[in-house]
C-alpha positions in Angstrom: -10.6 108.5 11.3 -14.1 109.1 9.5 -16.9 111.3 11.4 -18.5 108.7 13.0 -15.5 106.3 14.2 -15.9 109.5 16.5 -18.7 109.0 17.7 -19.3 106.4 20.9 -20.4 102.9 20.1 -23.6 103.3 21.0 -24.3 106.1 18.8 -22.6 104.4 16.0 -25.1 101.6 16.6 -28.0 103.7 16.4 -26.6 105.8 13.1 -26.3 102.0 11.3 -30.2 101.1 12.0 -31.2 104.1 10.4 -29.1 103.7 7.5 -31.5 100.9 7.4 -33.9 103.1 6.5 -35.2 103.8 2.6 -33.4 107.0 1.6 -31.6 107.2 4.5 -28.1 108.2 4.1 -24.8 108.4 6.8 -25.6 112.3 7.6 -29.4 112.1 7.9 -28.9 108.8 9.8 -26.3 110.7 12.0 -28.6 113.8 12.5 -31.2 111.4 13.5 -29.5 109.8 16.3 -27.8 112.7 17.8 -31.4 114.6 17.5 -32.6 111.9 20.0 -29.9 113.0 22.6 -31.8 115.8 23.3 -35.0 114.5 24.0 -36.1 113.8 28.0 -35.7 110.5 28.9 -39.6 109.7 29.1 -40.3 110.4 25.6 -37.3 108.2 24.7 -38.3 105.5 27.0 -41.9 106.1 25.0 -39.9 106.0 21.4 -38.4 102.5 22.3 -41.6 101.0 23.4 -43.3 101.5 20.5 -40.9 100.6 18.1 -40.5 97.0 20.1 -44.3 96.6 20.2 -44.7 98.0 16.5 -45.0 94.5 15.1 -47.6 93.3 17.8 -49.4 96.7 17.1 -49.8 96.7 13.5 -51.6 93.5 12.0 -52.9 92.7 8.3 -56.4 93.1 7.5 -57.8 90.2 7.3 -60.6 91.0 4.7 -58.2 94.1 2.7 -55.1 93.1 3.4 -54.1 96.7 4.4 -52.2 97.9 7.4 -54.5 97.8 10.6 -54.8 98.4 13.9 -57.1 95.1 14.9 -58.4 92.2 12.2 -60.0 94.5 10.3 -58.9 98.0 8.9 -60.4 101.8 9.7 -61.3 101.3 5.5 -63.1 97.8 5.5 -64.7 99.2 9.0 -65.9 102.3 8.0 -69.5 103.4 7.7 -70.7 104.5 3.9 -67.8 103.0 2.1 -69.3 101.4 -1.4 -69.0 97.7 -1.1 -69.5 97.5 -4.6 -66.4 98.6 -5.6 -62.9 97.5 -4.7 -59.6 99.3 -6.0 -56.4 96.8 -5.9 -53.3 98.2 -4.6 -50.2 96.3 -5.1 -48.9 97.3 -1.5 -50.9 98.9 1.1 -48.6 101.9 1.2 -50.1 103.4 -2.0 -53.9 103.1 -0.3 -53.2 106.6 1.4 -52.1 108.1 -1.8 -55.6 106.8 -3.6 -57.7 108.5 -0.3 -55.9 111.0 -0.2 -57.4 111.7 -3.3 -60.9 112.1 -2.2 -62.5 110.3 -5.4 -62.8 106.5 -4.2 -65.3 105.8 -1.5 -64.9 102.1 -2.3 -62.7 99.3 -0.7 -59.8 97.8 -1.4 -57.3 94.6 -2.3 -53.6 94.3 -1.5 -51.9 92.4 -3.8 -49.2 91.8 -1.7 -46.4 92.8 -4.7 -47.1 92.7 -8.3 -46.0 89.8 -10.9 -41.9 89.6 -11.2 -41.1 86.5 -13.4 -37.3 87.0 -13.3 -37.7 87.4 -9.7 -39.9 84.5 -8.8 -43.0 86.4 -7.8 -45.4 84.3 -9.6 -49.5 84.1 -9.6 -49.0 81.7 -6.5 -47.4 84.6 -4.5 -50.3 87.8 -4.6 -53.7 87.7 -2.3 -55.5 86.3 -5.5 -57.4 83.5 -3.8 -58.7 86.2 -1.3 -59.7 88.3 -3.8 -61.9 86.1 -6.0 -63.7 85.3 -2.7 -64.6 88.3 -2.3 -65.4 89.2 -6.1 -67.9 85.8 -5.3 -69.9 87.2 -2.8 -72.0 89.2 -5.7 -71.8 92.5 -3.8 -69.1 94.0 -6.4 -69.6 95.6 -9.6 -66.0 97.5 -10.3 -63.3 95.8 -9.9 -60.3 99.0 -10.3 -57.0 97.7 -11.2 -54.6 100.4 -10.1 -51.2 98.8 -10.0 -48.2 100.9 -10.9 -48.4 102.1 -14.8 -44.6 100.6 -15.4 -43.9 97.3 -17.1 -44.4 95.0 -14.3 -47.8 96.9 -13.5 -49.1 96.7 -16.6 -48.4 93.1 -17.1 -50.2 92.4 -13.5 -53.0 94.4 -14.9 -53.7 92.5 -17.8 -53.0 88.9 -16.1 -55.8 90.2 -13.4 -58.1 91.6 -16.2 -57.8 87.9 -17.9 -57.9 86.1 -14.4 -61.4 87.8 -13.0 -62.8 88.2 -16.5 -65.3 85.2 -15.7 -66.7 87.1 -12.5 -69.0 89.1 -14.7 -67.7 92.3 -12.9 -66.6 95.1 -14.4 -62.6 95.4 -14.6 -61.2 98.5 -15.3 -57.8 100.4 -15.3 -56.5 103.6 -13.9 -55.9 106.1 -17.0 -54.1 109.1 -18.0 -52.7 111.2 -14.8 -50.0 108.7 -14.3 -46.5 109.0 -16.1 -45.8 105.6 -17.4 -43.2 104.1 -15.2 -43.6 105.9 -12.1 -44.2 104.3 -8.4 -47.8 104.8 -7.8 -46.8 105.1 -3.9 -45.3 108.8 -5.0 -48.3 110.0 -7.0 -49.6 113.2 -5.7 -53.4 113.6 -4.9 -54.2 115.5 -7.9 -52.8 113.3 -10.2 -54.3 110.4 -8.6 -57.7 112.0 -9.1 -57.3 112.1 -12.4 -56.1 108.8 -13.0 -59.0 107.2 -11.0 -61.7 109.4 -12.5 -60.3 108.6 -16.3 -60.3 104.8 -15.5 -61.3 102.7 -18.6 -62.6 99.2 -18.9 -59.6 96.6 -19.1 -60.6 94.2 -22.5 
């Protein structure tokens, strides 16, 4: 018998859905669940409520694309943000790493993924349409393309540099700061700092 055919099915249950978890193994998932036996009953009963509501509570952005609380993000929202310059994100998990940052005051676009040929994430597939509208208004000037610095990144880069280049907005690129290959979603805020403040113009 393995450690958790001892535990009781319910427990067992709970240990698999967070094994669901990214980087989430069997003994972190099994801390986790027997962790939650000793919380009161309330703060449990609070725990579940949220986690069956989290769907309902967390929407899109309709104008960004980010994660939000209404229709419209705390970003798109906010007062003093630039509106004439929006940084595009491939997934709205790496917009805390860029604020985090402090150097953007801008908005943003969520791509929605990044171009994956052998996968079938075409053109078709990211918020393009969305953002042209937006590039149409004649409010932007910059136009930040900071998608992961790896292969696939790169290549979306370039297809969005090429895609927008008839917008007569400035396109440029996130620079040095960021090791080629790396996740953008686990750059630090230093290193995103200098990636965003050595941006170049995307030919």
């Amino acid at each position: 018998m393995n450690a958790n055919e001892a535990y009781p099915e319910a427990l067992r249950r709970l240990v698999a859905y967070f094994k669901r978890l990214p980087g989430v193994g069997g003994r972190t998932a099994s801390r986790l669940a027997l962790a939650l036996l000793d919380w009161p009953d309330e703060l449990l009963a609070a725990f579940g409520q949220e986690l069956g509501a989290l769907r309902a509570n967390v929407r899109w952005c309709r104008i960004c694309g980010n994660l939000s609380d209404g229709e419209i993000c705390r970003i798109c929202s906010a007062p003093g943000r630039d509106h004439s310059l929006i940084c595009v994100v491939e997934v709205a998990t790496q917009i805390p790493v860029i604020e985090s940052a402090g150097c953007s005051r801008g908005l943003y676009h969520v791509l929605g993924g990044r171009l994956l040929p052998l996968e079938g994430i075409g053109p078709e597939n990211l918020r393009l349409p969305e953002l042209r509208e937006r590039l149409g208004t004649g409010d932007v000037i910059e136009l930040i393309l900071a998608t992961s610095p790896d292969v696939e990144g790169e290549a979306t880069a370039h297809f969005l540099a090429a895609e927008f280049a008839d917008t007569g907005v400035r396109i440029t690129r996130i620079a040095a700061g960021v090791p080629v290959g790396a996740d953008l979603s686990y750059a630090d805020a230093a290193t995103m700092a200098r990636a965003l403040g050595g941006r170049h113009s995307l030919d």
